[in-house]
N, CA, C and O of each residue as an XYZ file, in Angstrom:
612
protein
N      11.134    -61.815    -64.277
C       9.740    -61.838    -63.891
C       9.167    -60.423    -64.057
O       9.798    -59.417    -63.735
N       7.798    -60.407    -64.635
C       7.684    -58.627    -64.892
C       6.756    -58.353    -63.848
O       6.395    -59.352    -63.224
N       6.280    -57.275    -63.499
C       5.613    -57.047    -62.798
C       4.459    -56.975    -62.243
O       4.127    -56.423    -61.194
N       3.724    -57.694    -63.168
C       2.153    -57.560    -63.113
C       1.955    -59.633    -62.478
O       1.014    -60.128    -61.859
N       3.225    -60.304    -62.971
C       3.813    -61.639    -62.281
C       4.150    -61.613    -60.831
O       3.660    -62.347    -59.972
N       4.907    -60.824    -60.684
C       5.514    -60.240    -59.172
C       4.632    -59.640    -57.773
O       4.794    -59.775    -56.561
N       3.193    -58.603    -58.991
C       2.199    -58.457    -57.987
C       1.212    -59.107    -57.775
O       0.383    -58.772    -56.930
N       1.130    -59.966    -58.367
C      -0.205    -61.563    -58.691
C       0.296    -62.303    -57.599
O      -0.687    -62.562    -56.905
N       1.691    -62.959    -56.888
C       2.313    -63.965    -56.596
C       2.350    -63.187    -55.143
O       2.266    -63.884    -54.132
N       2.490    -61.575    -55.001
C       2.664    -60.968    -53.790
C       1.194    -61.011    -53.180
O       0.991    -60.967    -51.966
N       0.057    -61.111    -54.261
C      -0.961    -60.551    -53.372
C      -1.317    -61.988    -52.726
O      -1.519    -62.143    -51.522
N      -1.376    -63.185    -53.849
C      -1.521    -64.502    -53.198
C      -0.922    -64.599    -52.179
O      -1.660    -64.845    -51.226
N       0.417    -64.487    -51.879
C       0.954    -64.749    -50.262
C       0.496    -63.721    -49.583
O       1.238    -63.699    -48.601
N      -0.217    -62.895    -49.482
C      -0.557    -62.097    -48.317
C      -1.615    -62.766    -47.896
O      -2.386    -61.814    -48.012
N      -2.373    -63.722    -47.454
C      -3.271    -63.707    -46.882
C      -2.519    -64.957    -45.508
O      -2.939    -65.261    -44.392
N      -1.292    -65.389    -46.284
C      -0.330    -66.426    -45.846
C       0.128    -65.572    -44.844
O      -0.224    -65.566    -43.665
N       1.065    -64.740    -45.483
C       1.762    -64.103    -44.407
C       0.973    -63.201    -43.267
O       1.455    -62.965    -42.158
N      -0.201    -62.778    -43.679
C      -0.861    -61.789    -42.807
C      -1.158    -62.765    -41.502
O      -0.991    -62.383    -40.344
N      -1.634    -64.110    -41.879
C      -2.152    -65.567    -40.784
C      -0.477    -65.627    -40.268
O      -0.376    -65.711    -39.044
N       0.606    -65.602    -40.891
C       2.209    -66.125    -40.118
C       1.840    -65.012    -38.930
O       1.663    -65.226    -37.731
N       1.770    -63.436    -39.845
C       1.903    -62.688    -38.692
C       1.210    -62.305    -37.524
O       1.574    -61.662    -36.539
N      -0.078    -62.935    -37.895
C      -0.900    -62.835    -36.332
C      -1.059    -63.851    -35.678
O      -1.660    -63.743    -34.609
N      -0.575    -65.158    -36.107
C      -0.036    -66.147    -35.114
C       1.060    -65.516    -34.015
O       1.028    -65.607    -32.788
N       2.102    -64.804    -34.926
C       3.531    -64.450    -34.198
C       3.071    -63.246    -32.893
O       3.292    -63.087    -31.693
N       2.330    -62.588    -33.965
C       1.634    -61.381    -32.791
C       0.771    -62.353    -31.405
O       1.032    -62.399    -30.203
N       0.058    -62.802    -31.941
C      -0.932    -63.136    -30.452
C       0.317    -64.503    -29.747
O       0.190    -64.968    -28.614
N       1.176    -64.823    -30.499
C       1.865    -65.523    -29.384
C       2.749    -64.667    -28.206
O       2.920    -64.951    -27.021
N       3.173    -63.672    -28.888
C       3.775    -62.685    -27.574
C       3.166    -61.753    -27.571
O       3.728    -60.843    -28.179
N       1.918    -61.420    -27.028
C       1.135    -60.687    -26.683
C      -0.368    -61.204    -26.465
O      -1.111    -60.290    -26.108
N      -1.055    -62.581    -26.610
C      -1.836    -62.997    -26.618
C      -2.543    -62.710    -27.888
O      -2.427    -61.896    -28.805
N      -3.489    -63.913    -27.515
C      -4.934    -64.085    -28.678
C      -5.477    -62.711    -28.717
O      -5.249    -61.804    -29.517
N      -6.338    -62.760    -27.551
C      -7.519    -61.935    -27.087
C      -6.773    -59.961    -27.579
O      -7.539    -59.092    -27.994
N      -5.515    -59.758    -27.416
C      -5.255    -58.364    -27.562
C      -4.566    -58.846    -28.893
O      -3.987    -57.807    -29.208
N      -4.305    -59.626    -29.729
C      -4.165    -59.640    -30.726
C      -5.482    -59.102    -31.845
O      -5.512    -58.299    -32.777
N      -6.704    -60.186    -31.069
C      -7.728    -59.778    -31.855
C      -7.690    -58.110    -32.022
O      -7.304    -57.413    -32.960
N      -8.331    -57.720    -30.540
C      -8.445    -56.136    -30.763
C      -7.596    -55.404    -30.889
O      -7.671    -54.295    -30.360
N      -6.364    -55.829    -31.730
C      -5.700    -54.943    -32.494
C      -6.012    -55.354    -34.008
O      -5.590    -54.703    -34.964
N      -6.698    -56.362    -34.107
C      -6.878    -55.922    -35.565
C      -8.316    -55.556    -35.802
O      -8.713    -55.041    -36.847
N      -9.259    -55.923    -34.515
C     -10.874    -54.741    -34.730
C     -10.299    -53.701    -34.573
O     -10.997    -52.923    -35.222
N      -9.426    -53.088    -34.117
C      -9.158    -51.550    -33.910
C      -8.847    -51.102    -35.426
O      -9.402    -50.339    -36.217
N      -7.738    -51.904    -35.468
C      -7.587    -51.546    -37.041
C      -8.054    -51.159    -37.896
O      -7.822    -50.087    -38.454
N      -9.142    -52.313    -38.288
C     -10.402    -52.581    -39.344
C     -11.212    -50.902    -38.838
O     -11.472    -49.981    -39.612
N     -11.462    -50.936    -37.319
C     -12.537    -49.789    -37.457
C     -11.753    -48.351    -37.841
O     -12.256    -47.417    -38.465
N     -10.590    -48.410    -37.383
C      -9.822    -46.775    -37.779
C     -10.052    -46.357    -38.967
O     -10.382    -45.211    -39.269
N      -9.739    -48.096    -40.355
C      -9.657    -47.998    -41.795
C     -11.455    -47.145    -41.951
O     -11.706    -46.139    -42.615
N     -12.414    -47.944    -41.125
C     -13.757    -47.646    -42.158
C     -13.924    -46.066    -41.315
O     -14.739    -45.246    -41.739
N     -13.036    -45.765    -40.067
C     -13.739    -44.174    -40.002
C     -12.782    -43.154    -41.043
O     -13.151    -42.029    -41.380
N     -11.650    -43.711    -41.419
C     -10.838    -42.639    -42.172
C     -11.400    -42.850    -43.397
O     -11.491    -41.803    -44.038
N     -11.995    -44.255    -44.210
C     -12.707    -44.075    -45.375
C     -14.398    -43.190    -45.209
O     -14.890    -42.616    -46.181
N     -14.890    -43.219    -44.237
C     -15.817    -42.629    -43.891
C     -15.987    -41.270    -43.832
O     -17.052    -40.669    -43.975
N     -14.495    -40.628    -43.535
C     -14.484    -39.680    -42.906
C     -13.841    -38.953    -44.345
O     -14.344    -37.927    -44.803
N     -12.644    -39.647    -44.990
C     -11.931    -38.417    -45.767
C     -12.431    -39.066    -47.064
O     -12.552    -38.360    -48.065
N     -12.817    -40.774    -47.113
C     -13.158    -41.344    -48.472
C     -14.060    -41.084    -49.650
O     -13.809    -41.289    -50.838
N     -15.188    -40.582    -49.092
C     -16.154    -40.080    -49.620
C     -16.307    -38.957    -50.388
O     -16.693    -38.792    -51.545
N     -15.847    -38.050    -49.333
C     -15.765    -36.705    -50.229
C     -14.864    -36.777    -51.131
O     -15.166    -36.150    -52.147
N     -13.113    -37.697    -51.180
C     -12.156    -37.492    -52.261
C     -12.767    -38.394    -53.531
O     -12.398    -38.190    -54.688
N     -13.975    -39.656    -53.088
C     -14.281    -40.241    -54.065
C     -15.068    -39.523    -55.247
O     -14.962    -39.645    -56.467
N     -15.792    -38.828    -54.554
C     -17.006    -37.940    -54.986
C     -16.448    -37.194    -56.163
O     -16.787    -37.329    -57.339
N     -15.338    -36.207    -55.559
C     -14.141    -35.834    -56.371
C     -13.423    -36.232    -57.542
O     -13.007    -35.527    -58.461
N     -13.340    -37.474    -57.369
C     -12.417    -38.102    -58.392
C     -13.375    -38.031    -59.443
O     -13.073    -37.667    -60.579
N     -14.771    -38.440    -59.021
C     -15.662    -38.972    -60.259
C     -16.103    -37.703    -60.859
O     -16.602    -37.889    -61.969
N     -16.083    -36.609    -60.525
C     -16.378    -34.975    -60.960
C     -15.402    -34.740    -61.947
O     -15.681    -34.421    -63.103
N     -14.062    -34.917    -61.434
C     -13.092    -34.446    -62.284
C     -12.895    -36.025    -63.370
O     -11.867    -36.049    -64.046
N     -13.264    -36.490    -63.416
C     -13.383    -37.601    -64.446
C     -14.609    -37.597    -65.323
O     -14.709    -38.218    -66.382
N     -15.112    -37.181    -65.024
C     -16.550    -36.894    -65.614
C     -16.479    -35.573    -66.902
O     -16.926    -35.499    -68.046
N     -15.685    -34.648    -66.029
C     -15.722    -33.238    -67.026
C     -14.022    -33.460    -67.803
O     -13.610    -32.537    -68.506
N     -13.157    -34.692    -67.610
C     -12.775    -35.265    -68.316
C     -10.984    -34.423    -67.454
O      -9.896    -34.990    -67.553
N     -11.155    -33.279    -66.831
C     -10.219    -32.731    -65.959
C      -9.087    -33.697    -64.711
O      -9.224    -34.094    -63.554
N      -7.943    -33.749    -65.799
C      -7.115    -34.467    -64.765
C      -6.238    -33.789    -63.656
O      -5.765    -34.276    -62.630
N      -6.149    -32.332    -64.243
C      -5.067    -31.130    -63.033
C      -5.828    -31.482    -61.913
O      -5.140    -31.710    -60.917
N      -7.405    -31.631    -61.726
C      -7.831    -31.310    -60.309
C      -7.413    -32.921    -59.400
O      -7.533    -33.160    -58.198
N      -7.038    -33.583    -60.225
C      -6.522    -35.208    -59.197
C      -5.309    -34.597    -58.682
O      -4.953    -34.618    -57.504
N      -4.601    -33.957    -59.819
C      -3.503    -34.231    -59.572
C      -3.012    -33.155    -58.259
O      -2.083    -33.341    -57.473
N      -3.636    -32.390    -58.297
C      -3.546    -31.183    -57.071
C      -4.001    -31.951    -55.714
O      -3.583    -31.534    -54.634
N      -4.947    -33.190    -55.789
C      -5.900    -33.590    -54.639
C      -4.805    -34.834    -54.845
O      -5.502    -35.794    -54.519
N      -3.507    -35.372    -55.192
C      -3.155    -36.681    -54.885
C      -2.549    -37.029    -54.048
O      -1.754    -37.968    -54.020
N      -2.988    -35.962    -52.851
C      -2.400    -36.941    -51.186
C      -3.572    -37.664    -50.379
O      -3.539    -38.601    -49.582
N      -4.835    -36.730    -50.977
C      -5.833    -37.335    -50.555
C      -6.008    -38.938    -51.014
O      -6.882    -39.652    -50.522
N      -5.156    -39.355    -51.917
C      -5.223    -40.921    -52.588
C      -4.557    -41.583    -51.576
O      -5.026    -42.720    -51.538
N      -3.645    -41.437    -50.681
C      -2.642    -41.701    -50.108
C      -3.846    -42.348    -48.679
O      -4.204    -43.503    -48.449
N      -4.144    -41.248    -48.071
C      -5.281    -41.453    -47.285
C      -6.059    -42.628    -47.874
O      -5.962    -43.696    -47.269
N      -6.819    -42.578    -48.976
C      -7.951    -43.580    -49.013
C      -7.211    -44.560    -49.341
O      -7.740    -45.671    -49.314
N      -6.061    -44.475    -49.665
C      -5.188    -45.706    -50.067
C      -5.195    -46.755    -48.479
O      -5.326    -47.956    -48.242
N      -4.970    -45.465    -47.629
C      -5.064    -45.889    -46.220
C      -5.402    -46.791    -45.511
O      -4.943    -47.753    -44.895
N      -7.126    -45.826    -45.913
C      -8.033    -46.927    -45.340
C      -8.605    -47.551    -45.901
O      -9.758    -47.813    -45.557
N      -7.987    -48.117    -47.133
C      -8.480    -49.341    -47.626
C      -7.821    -50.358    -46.918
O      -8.473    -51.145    -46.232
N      -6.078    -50.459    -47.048
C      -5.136    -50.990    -46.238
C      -5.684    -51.409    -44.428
O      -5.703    -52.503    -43.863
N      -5.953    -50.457    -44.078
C      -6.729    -50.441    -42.535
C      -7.951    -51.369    -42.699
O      -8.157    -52.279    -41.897
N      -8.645    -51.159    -43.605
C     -10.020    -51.829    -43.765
C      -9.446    -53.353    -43.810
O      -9.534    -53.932    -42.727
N      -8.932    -54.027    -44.770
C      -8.257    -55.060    -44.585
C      -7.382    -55.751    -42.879
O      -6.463    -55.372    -42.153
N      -8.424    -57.003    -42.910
C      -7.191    -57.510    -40.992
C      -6.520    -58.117    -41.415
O      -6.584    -59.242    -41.910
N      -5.525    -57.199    -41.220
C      -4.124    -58.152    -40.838
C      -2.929    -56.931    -40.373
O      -3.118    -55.736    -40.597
N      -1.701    -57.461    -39.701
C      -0.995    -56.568    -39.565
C      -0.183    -56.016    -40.333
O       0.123    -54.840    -40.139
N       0.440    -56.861    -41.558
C       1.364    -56.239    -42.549
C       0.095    -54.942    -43.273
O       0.470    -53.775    -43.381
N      -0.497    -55.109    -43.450
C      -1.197    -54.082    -44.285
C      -1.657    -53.256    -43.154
O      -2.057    -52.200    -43.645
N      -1.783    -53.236    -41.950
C      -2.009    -52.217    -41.058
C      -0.306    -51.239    -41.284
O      -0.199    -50.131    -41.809
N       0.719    -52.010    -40.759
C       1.780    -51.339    -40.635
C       1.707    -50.770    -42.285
O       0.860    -49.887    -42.144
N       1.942    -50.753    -43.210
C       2.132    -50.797    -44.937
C       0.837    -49.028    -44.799
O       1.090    -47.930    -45.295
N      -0.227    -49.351    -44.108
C      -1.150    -48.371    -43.998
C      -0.595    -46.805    -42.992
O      -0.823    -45.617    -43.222
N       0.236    -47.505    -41.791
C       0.107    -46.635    -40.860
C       1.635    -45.626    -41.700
O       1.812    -44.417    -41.551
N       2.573    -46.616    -42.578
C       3.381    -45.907    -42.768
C       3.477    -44.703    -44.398
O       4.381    -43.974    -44.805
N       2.103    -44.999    -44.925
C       1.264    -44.152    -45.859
C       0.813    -42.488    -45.206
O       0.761    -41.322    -45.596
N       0.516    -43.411    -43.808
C      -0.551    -41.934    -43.169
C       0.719    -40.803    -42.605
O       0.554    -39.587    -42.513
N       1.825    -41.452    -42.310
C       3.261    -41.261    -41.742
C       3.577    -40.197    -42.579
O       3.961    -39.107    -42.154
N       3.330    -40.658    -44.542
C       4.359    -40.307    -45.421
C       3.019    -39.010    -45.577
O       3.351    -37.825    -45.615
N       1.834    -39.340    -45.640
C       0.866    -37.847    -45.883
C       1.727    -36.677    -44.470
O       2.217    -35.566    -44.669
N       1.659    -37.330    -43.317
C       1.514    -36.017    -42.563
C       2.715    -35.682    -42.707
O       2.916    -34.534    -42.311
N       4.100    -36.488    -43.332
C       5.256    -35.900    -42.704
C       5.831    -34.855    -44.112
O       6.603    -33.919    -43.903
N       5.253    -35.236    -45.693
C       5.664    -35.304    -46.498
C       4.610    -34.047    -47.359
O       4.054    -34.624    -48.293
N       4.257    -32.754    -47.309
C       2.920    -32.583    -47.965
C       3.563    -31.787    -49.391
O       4.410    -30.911    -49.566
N       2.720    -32.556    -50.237
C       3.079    -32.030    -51.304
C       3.081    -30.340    -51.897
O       2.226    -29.523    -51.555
N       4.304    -30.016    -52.906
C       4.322    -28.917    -52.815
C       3.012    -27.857    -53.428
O       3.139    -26.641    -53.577
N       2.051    -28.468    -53.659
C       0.940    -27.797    -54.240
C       0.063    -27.305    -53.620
O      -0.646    -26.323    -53.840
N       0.159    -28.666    -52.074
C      -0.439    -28.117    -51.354
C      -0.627    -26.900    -50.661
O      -1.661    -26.275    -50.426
N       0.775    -26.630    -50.322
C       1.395    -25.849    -49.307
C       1.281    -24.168    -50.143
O       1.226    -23.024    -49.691
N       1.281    -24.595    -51.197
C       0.784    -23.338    -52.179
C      -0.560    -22.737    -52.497
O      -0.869    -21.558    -52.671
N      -1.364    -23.960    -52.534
C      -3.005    -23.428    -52.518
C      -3.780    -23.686    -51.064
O      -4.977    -23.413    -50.979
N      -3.082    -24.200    -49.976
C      -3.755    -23.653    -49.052
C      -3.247    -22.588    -48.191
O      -2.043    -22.367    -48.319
N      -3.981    -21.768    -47.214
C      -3.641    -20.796    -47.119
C      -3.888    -20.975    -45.117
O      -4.846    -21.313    -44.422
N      -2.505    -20.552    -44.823
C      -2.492    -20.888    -42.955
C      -3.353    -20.190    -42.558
O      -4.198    -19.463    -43.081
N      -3.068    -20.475    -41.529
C      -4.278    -19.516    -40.156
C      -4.094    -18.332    -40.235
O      -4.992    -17.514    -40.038
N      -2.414    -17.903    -40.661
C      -1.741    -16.972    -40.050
C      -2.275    -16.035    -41.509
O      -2.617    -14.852    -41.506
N      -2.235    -16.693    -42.351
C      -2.654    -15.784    -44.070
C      -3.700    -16.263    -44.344
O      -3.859    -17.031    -45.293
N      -4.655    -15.870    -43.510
C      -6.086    -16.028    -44.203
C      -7.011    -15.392    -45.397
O      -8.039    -15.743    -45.977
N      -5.802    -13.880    -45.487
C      -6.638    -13.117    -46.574
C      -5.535    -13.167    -47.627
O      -5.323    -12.125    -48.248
N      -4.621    -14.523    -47.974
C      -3.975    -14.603    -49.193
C      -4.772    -14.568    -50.297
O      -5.979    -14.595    -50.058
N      -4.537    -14.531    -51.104
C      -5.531    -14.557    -52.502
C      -4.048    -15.430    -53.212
O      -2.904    -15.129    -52.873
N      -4.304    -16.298    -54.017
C      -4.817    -17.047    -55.560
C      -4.754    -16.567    -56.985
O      -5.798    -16.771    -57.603
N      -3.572    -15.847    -57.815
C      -4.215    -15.615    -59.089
C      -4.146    -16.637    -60.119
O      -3.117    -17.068    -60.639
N      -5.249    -16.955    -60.343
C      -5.087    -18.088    -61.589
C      -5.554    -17.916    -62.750
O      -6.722    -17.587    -62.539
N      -5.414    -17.926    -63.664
C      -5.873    -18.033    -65.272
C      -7.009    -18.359    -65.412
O      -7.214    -19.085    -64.440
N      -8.324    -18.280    -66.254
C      -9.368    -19.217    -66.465
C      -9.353    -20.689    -66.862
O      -9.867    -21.758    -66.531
N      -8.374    -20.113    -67.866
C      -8.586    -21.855    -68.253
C      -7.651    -22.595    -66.704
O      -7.585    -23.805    -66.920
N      -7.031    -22.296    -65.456
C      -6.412    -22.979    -64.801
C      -7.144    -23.785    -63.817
O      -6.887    -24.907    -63.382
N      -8.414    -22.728    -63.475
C      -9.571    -23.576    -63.140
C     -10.920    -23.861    -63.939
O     -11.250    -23.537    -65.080
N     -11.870    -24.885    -62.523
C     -13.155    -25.124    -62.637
C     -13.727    -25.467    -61.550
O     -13.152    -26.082    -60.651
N     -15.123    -25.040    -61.521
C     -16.133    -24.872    -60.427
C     -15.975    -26.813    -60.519
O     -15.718    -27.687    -61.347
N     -16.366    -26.649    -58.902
C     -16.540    -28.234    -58.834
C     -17.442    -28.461    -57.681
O     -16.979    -28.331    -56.548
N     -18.946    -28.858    -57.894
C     -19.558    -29.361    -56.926
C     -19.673    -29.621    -55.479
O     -20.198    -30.731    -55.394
N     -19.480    -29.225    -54.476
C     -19.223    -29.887    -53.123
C     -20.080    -31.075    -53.006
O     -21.219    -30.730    -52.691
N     -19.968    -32.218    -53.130
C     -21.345    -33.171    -52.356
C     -21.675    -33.041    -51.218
O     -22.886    -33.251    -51.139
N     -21.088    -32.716    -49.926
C     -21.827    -31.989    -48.737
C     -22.411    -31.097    -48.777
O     -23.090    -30.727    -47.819
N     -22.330    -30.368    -50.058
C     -23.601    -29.100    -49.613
C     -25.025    -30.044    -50.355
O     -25.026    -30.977    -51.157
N     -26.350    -29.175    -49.542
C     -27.335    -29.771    -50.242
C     -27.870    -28.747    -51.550
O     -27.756    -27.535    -51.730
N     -28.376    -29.627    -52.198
C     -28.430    -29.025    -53.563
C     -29.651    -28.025    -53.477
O     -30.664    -28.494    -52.959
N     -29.694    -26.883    -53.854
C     -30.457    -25.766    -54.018
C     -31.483    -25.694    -55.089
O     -31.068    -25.683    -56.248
N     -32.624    -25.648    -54.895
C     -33.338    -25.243    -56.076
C     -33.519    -23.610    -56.629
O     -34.217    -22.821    -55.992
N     -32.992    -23.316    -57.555
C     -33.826    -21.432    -57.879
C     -34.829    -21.434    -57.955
O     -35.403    -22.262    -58.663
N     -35.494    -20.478    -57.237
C     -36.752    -19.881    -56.636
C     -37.034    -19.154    -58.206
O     -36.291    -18.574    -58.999
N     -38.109    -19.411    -58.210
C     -38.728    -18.345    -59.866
C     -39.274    -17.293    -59.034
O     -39.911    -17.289    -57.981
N     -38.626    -15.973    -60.197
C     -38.962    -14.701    -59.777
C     -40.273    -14.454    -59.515
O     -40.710    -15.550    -59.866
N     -41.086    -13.937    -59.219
C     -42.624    -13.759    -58.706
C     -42.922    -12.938    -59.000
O     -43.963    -12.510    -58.503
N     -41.881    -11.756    -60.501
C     -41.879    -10.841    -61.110
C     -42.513    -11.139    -61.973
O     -42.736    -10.339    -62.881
């Protein structure tokens, strides 16, 4: 069976198994705290897409745009996250647990690029030497966009 068979047939039973597993949940633990564990859920997913989704989306489409793949690849824990809370966004519990153990593998696991271009509390005045061609300016979408003032010269 190849794999694109294997993930067609997995995603169809998830909506099966996600209903097995919150039958099983609200039977030993009730309905009512079954539910609000999976509104809790759902809302954690839309504040972590809210919160970290946006700006990495924003991102992706910058560095796809100027056709630059190094800058994903430096930002690919942030995928992990929105991977997250997509997983979270979805009710059910297998994809909550499948989610919580993503957010597990970001905080426990940080990639080594990271740990290289950011700079601790403790080394705040590290500096960075990089090549030109190693970078590129990239937009913030939280800042608001500036107009230049014409000289009055």
């Amino acid at each position: 069976m190849n794999v694109a068979k294997w993930l067609l047939s997995m995603l169809l039973a998830l909506p099966f198994t996600e209903l097995a597993a919150f039958i099983a949940v609200s039977a030993f633990i009730g309905f009512g705290w079954a539910l609000v564990l999976i509104l809790a859920g759902s809302s954690g997913g839309l504040l972590i897409l809210r919160h970290a989704g946006g700006n990495h989306i924003e991102r992706v489409r910058v560095a796809l745009g100027h056709g630059d793949f190094t800058a994903l690849q430096v930002d690919s824990s942030a995928g992990l996250v929105l991977l997250a809370g997509i997983l979270l966004l979805i009710p059910g519990f297998i994809t909550d647990f499948l989610a919580v153990l993503l957010l597990c593998r970001r905080c426990a696991v940080s990639p080594p690029t990271h740990s290289k271009l950011r700079a601790t509390r403790h080394d705040r005045d590290a500096v960075i030497d990089l090549a030109p061609e190693q970078w590129h300016k990239v937009p913030d979408p939280s800042l608001p966009k500036r107009r230049r003032e014409k000289d009055p010269c």
